[in-house]
PDB file of the backbone (N, CA, C, O) and the ligand in Angstrom, with CONECT records:
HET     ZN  A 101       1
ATOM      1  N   UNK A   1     136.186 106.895  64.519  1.00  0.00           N
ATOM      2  CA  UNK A   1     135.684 105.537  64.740  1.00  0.00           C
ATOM      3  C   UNK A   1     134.952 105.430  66.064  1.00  0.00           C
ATOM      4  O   UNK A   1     134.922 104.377  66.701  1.00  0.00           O
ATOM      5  N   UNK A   2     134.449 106.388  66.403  1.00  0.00           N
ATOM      6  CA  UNK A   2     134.145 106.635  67.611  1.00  0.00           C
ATOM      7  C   UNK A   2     131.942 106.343  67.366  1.00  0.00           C
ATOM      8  O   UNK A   2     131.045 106.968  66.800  1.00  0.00           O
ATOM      9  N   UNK A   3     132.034 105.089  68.169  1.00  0.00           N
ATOM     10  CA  UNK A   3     130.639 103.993  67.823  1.00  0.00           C
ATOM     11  C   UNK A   3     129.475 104.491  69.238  1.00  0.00           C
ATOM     12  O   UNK A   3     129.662 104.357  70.448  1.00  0.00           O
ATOM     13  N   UNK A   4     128.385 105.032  68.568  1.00  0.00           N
ATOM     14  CA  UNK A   4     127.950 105.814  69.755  1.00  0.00           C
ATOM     15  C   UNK A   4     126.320 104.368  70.026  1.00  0.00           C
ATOM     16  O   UNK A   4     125.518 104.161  69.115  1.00  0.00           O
ATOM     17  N   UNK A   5     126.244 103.702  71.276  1.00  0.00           N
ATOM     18  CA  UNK A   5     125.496 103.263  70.876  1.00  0.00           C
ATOM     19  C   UNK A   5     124.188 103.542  71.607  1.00  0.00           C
ATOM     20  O   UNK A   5     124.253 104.196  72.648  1.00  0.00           O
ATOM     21  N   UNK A   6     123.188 103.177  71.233  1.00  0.00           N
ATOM     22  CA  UNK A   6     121.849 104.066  71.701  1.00  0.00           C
ATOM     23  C   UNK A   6     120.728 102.757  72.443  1.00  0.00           C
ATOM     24  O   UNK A   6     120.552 101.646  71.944  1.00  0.00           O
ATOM     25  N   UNK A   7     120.329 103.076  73.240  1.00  0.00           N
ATOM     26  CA  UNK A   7     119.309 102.522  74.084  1.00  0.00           C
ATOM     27  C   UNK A   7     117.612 103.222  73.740  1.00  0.00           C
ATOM     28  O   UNK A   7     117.120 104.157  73.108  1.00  0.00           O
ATOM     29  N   UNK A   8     117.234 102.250  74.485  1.00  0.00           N
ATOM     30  CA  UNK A   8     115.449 102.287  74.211  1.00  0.00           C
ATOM     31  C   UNK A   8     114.998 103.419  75.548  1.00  0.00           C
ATOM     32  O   UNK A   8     115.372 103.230  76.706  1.00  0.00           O
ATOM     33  N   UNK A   9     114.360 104.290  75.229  1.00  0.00           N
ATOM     34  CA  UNK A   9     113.938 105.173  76.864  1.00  0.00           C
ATOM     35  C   UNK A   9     112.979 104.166  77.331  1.00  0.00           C
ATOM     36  O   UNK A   9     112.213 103.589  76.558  1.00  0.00           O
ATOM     37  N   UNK A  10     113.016 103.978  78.454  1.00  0.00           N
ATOM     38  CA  UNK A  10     112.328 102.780  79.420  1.00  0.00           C
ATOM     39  C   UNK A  10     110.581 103.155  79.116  1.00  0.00           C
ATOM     40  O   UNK A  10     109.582 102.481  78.866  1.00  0.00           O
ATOM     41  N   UNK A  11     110.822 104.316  79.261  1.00  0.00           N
ATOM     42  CA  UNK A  11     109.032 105.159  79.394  1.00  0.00           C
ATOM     43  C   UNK A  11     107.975 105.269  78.239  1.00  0.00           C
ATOM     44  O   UNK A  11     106.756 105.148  78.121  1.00  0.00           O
ATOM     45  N   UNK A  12     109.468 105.671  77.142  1.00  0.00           N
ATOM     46  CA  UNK A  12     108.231 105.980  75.715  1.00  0.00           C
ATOM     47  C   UNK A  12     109.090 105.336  74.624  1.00  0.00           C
ATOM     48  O   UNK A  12     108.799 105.665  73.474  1.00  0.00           O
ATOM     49  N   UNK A  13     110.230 104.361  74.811  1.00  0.00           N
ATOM     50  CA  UNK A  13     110.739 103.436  73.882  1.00  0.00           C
ATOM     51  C   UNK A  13     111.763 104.652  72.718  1.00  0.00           C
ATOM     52  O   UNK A  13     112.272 104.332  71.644  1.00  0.00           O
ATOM     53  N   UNK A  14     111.798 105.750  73.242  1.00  0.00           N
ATOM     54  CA  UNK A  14     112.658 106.865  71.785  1.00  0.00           C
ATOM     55  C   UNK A  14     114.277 106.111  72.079  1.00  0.00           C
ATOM     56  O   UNK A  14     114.682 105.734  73.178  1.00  0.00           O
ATOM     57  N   UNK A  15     115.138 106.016  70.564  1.00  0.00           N
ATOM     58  CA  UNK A  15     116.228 105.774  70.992  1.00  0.00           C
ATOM     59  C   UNK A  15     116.990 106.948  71.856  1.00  0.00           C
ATOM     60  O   UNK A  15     116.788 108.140  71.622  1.00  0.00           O
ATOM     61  N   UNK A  16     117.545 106.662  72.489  1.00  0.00           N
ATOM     62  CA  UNK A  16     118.742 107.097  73.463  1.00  0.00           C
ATOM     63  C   UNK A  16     119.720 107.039  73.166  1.00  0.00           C
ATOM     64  O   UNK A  16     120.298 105.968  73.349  1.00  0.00           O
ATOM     65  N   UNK A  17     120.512 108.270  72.484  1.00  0.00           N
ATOM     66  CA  UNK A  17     122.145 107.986  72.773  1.00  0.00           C
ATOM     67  C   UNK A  17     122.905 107.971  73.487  1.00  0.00           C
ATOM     68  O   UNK A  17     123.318 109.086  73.808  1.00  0.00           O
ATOM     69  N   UNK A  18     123.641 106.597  74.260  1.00  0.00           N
ATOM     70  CA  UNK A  18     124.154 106.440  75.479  1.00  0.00           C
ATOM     71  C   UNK A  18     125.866 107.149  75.638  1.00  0.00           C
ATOM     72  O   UNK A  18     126.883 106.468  75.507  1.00  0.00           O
ATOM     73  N   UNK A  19     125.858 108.025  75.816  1.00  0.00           N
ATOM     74  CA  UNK A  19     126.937 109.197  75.721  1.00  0.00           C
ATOM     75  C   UNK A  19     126.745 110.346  77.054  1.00  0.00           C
ATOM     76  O   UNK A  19     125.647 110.656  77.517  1.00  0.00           O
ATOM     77  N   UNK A  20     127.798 110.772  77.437  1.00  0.00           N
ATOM     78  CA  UNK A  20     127.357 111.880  78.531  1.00  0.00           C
ATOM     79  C   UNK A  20     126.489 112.742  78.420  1.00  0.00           C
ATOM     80  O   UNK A  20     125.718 113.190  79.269  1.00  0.00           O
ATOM     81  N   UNK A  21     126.684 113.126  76.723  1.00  0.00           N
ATOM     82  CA  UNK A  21     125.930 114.026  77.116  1.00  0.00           C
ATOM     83  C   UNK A  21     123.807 113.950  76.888  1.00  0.00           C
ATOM     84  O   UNK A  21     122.881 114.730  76.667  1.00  0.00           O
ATOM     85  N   UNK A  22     124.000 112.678  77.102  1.00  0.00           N
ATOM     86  CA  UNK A  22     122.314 112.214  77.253  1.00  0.00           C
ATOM     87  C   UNK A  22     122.262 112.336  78.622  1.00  0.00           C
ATOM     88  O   UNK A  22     122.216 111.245  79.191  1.00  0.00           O
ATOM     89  N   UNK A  23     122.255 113.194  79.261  1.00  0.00           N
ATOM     90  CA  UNK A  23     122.188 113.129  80.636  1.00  0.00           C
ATOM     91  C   UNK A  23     121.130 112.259  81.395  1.00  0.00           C
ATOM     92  O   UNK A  23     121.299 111.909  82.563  1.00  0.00           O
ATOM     93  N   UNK A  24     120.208 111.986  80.773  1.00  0.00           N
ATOM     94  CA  UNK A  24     118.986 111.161  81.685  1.00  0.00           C
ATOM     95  C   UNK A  24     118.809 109.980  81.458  1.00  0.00           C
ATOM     96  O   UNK A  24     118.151 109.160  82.099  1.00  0.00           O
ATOM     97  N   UNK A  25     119.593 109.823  80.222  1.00  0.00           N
ATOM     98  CA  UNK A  25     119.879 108.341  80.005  1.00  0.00           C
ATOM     99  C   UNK A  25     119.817 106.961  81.385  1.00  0.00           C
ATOM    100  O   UNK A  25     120.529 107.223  82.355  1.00  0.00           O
ATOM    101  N   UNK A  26     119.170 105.852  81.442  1.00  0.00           N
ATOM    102  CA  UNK A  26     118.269 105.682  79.658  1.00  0.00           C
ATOM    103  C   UNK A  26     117.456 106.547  79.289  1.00  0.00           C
ATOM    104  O   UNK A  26     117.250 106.634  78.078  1.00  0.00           O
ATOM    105  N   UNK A  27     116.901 107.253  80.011  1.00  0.00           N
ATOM    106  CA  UNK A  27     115.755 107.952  79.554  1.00  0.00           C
ATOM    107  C   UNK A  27     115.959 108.844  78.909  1.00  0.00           C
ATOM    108  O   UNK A  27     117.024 109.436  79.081  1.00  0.00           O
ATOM    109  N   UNK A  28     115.015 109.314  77.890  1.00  0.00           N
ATOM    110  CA  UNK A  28     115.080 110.417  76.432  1.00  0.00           C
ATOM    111  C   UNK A  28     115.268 111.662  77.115  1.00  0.00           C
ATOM    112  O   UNK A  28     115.985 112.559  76.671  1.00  0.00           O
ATOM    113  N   UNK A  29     114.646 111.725  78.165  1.00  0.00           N
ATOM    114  CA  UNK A  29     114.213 113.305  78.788  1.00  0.00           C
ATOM    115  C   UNK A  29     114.283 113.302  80.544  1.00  0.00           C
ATOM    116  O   UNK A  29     114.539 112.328  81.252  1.00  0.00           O
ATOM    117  N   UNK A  30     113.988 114.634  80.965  1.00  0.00           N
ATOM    118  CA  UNK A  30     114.168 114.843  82.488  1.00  0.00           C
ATOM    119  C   UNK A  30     112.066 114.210  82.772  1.00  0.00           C
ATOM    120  O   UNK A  30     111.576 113.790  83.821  1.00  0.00           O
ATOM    121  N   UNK A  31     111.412 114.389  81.508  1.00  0.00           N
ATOM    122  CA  UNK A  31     109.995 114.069  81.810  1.00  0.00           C
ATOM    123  C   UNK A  31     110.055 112.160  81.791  1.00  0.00           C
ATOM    124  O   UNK A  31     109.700 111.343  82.640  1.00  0.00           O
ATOM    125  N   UNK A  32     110.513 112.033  80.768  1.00  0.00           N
ATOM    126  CA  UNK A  32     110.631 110.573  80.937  1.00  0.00           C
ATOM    127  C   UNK A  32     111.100 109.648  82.496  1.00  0.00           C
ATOM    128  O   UNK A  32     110.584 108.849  83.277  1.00  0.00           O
ATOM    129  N   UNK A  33     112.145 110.231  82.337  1.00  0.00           N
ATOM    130  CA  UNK A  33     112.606 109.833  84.289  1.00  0.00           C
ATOM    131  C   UNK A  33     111.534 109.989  84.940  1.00  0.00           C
ATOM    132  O   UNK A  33     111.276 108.922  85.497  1.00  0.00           O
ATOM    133  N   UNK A  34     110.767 110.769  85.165  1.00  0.00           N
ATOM    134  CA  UNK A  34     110.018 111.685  86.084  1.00  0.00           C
ATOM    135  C   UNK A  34     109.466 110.365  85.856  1.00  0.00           C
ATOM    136  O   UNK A  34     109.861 109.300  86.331  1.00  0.00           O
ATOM    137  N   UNK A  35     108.754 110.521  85.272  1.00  0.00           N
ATOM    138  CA  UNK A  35     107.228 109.466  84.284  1.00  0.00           C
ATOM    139  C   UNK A  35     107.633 107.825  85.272  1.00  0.00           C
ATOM    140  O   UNK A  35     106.836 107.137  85.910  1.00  0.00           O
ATOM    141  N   UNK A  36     108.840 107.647  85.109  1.00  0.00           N
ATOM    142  CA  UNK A  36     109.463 106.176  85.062  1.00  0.00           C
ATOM    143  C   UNK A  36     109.357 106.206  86.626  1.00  0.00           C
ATOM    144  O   UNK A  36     108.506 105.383  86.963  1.00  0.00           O
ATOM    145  N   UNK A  37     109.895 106.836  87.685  1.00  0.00           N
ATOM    146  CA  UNK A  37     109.999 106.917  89.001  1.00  0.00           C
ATOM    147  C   UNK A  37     108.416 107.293  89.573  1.00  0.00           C
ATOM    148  O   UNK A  37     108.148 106.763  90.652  1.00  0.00           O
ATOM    149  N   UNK A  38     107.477 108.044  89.038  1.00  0.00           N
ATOM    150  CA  UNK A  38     106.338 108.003  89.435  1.00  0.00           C
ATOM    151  C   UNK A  38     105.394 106.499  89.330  1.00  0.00           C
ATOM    152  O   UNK A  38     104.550 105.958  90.044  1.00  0.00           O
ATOM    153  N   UNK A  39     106.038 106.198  88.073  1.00  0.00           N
ATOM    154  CA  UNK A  39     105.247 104.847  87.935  1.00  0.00           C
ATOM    155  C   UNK A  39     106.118 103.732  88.921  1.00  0.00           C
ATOM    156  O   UNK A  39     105.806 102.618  89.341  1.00  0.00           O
ATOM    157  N   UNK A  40     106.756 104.160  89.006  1.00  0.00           N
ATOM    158  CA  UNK A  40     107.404 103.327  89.741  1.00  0.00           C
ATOM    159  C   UNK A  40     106.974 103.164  91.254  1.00  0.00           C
ATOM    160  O   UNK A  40     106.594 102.125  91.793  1.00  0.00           O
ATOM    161  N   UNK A  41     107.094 104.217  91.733  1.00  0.00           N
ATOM    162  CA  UNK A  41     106.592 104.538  93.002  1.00  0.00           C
ATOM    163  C   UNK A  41     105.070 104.415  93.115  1.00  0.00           C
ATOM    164  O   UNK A  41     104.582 104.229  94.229  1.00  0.00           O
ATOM    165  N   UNK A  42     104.351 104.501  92.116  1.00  0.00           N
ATOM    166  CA  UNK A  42     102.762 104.167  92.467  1.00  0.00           C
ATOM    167  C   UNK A  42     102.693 102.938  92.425  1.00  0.00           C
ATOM    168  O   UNK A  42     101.770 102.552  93.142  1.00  0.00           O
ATOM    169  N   UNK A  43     103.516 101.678  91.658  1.00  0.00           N
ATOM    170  CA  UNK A  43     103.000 100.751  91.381  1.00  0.00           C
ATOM    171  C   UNK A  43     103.980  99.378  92.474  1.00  0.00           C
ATOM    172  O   UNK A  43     104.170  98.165  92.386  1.00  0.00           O
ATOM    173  N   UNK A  44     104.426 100.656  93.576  1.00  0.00           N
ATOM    174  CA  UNK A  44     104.745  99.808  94.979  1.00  0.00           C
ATOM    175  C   UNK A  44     103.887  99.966  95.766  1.00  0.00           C
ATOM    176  O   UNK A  44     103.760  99.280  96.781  1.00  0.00           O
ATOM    177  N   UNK A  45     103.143 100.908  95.429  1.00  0.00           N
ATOM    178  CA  UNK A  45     101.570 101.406  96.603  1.00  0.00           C
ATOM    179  C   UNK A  45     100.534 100.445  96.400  1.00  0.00           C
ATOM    180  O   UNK A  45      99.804 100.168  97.352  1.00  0.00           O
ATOM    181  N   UNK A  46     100.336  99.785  95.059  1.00  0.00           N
ATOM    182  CA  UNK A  46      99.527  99.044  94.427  1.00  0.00           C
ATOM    183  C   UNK A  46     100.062  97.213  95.093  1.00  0.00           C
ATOM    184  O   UNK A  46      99.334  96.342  95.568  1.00  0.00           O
ATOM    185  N   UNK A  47     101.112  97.201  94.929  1.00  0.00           N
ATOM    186  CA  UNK A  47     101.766  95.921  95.288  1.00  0.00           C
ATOM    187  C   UNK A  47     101.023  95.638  97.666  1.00  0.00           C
ATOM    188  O   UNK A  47     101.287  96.110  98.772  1.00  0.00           O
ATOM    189  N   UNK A  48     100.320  94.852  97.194  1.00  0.00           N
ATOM    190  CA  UNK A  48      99.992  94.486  98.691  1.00  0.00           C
ATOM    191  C   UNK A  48     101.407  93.835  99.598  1.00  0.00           C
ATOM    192  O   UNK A  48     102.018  92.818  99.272  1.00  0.00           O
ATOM    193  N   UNK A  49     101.631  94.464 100.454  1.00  0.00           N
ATOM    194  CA  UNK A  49     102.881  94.603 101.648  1.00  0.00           C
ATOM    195  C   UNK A  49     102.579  94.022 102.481  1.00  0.00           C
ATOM    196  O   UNK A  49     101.945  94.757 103.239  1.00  0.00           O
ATOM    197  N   UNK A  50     102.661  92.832 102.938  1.00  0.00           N
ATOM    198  CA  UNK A  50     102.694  92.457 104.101  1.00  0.00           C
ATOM    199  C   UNK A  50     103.173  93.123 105.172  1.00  0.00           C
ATOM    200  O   UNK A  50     104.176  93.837 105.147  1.00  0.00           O
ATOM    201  N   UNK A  51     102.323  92.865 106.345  1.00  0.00           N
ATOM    202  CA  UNK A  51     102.625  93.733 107.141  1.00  0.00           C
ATOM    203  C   UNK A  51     103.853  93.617 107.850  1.00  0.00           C
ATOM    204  O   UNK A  51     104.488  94.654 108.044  1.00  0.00           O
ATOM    205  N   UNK A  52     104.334  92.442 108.308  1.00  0.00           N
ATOM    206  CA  UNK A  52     105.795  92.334 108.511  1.00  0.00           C
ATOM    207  C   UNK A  52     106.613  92.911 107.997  1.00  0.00           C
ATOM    208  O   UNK A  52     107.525  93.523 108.554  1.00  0.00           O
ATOM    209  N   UNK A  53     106.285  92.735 106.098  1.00  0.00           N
ATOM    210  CA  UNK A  53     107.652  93.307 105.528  1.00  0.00           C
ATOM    211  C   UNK A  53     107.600  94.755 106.330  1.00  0.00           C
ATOM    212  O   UNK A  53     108.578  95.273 106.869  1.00  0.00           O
ATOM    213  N   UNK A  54     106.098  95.369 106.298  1.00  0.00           N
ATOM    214  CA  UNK A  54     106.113  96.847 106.288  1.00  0.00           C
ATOM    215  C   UNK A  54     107.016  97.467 107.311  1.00  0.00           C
ATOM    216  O   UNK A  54     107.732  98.468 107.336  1.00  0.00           O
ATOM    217  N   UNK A  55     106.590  96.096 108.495  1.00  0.00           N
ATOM    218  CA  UNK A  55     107.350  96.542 110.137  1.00  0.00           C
ATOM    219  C   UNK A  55     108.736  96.635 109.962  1.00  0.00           C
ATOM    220  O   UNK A  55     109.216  97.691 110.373  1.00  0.00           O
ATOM    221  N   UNK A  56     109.542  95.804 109.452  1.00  0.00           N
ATOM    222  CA  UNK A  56     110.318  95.532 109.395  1.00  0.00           C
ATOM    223  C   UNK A  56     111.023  97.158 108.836  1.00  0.00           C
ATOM    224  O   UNK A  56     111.827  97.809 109.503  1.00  0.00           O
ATOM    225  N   UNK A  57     110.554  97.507 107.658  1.00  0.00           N
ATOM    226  CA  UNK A  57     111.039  98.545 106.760  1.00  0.00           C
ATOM    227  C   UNK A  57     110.549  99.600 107.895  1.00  0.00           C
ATOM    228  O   UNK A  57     111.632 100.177 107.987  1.00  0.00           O
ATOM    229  N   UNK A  58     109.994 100.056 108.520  1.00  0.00           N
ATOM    230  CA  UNK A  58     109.742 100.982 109.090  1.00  0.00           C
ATOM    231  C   UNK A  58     110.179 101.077 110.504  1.00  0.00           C
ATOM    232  O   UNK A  58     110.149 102.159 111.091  1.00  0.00           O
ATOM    233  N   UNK A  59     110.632  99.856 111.141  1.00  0.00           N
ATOM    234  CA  UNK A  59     110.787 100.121 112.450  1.00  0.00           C
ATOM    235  C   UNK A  59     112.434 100.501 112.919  1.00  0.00           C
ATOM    236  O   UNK A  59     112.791 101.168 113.890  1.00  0.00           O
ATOM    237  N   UNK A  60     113.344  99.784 111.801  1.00  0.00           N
ATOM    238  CA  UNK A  60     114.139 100.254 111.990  1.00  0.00           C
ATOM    239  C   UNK A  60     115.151  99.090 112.685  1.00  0.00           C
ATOM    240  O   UNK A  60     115.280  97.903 112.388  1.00  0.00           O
ATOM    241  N   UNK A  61     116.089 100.232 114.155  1.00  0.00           N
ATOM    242  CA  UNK A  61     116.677  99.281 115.244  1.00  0.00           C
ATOM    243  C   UNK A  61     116.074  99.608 116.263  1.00  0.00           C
ATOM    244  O   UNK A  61     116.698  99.751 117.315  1.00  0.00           O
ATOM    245  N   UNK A  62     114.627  99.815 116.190  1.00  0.00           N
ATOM    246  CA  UNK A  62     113.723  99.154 117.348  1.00  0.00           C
ATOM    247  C   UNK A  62     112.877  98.530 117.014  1.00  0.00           C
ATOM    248  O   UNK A  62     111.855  98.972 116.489  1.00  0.00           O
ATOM    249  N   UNK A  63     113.155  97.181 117.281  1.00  0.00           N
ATOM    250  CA  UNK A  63     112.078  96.199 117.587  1.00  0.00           C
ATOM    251  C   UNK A  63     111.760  95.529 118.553  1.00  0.00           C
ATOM    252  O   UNK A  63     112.579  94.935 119.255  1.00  0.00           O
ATOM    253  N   UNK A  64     110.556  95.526 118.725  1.00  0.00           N
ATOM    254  CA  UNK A  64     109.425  95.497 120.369  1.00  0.00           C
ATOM    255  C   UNK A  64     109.958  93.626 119.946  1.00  0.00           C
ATOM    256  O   UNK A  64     110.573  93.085 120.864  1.00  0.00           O
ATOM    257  N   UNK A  65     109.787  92.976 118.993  1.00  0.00           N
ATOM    258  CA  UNK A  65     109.780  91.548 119.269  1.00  0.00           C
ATOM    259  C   UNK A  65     111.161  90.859 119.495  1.00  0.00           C
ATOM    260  O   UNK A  65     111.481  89.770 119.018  1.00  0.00           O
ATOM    261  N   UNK A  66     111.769  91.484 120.123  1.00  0.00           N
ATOM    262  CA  UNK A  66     113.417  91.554 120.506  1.00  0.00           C
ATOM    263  C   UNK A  66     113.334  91.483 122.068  1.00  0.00           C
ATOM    264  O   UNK A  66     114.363  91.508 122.743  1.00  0.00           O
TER     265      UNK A  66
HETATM  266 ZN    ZN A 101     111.304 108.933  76.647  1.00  0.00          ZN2+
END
């Protein structure tokens, strides 16, 4: 009775069986992840950052306006 249930891969929509041993789950594959985190990461490069936020994320615990 053991109900295995399956998810959508984020990247290319294949079902997913959500079980250990889908290891990349959600994703179908180790390419799918890949796919999902690249797009991911390009489409924060694309997103315009204010520059504050940027300072903020980059400066850390030094800040000059302190
Ligand atoms: Zn996939």
């Amino acid at each position: 009775m053991s109900q295995i249930s399956t998810v959508e891969c984020p990247t290319c929509g294949a079902p997913v069986e959500w079980s250990p041993e889908s290891k990349f789950r959600p994703f179908c594959s180790d390419r799918c992840k890949l796919i999902d985190l690249g797009a991911w990461a390009s489409e924060e490069h694309k997103i315009p950052v204010a520059p504050d936020a940027e300072d903020e994320m980059f400066s850390g615990d030094f800040d000059p306006r302190h």
